[in-house]
N, C-alpha and C positions, 0 to 999 in steps of 0.2 A: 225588725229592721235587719239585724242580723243576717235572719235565714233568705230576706230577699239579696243580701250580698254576697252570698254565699251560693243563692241561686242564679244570680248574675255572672260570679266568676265561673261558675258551672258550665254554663251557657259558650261564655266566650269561648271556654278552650274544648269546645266540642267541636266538631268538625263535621259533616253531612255530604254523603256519596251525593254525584249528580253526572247526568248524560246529558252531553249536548251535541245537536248534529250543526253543523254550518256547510250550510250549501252556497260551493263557490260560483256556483252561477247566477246567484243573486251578488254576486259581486261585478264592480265594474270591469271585465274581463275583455281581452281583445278581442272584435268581433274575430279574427282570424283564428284563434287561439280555439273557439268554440265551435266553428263552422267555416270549411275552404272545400278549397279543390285540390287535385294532382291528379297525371296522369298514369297512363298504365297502356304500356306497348305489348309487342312483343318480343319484346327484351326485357322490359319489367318495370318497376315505377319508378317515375322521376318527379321532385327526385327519389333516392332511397337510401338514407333514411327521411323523410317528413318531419323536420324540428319544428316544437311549436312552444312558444315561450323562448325565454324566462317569461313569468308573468310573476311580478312583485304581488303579494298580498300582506294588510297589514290590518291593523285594531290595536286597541285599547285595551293591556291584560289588567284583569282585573286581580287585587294585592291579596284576594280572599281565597283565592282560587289556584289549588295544588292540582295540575294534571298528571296522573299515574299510565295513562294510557289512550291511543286515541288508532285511527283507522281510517283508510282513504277508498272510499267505493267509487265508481266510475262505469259508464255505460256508455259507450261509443256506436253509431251505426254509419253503415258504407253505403252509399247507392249510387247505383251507377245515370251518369248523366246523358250516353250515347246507344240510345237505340238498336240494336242488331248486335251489339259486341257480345261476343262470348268470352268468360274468363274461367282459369283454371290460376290453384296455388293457394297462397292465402296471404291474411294480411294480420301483419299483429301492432296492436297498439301499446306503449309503456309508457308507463305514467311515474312521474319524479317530482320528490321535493327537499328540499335545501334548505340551511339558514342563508346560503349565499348565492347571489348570479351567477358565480364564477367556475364553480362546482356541479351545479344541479344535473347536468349528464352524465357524472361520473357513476360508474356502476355500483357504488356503496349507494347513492340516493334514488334507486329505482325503486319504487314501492310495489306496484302491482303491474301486471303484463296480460294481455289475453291473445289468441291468434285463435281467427276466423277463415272457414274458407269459402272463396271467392266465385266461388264455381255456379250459385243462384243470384248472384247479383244481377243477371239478365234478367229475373222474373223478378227483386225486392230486395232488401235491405238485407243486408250482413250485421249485424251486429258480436263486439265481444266484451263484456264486463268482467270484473272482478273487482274484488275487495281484502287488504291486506292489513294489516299493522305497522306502525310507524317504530323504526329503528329508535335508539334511544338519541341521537344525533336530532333525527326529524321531531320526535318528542319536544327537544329544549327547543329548536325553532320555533315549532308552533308558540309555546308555551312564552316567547320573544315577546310577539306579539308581532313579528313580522319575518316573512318566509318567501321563498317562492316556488314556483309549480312549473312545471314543463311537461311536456309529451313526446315520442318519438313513433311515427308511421313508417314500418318497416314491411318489410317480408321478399315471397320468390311470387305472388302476382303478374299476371300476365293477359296480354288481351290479343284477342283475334285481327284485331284494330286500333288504334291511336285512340282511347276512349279516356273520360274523363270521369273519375270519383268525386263523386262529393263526400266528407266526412261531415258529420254533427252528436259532437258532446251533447247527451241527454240526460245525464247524472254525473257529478260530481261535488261530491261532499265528503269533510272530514266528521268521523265519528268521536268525540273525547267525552271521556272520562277523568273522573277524578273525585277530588271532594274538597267544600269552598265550606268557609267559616262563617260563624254569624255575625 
């Protein structure tokens, strides 16, 4: 009896690495936030920059569960919606998250950025991904259990003609790490 109490307290104060990825786009996300439009002259897009969000996200932290690190990937593509337009320039997307609404644009909470350029979007999709690491700031938010996310659609884009982009999020998910108890 002993040794199973001894292998019990054993147990409890051990602790076990684990990765988990959470894809926010199984979350109820604004349609706008995941897929819109804006235009692009030849003066250049408007608007510019393209806010999108805040978008609150929240759950359930679990009391087991110590995150040490975690990672935000993202995959954006551009295609164009106007026929005959020609474009030159690019476009860069940046992705932000916060413990707070209030904050989440400020340049300490930008996490990853990519810029594409625009210049085959008459024949197909632009896209630009990356993936970063979470500040130790966005860390404890996560780790809250409630946080939010934002986007900014920026760049020097340009069109032959009044044409219209369409944007559509394709990936978006956080990568965490950590390690949760028994």
């Amino acid at each position: 009896m002993k040794r199973l109490w001894f292998l019990g307290l054993a147990l409890a104060a051990c602790s076990f690495p684990f990765n988990y990825t959470l894809d926010l786009l199984e979350r109820d996300l604004p349609a706008d936030f995941v897929e819109g439009t804006f235009q692009v002259r030849a003066g250049g897009i408007d608007p510019n920059p393209k806010t999108l969000g805040p978008v609150p996200v929240s759950y359930t932290p679990d009391s087991r569960v110590s995150l040490s690190g975690a990672s935000l990937e993202y995959k954006v593509c551009f295609t164009s919606e106007t026929p005959g337009a020609s474009f030159s320039g690019s476009l860069t997307y940046a992705a932000y998250l916060a413990g707070d609404e209030a904050g989440l644009l400020d340049p300490a909470n930008l996490v990853a950025q990519g810029t594409g350029a625009v210049a085959g979007l008459n024949v197909g999709p632009v896209c630009v991904s990356g993936e970063a690491s979470l500040n130790a700031g966005q860390l404890q938010a996560v780790a809250s259990g409630r946080f939010y996310v934002g986007a900014r659609i920026s760049g020097d884009a340009t069109s032959s003609q009044e044409a219209t982009i369409r944007y559509r999020t394709e990936v978006l998910r956080l990568r965490l790490s950590g390690t949760v108890r028994p």
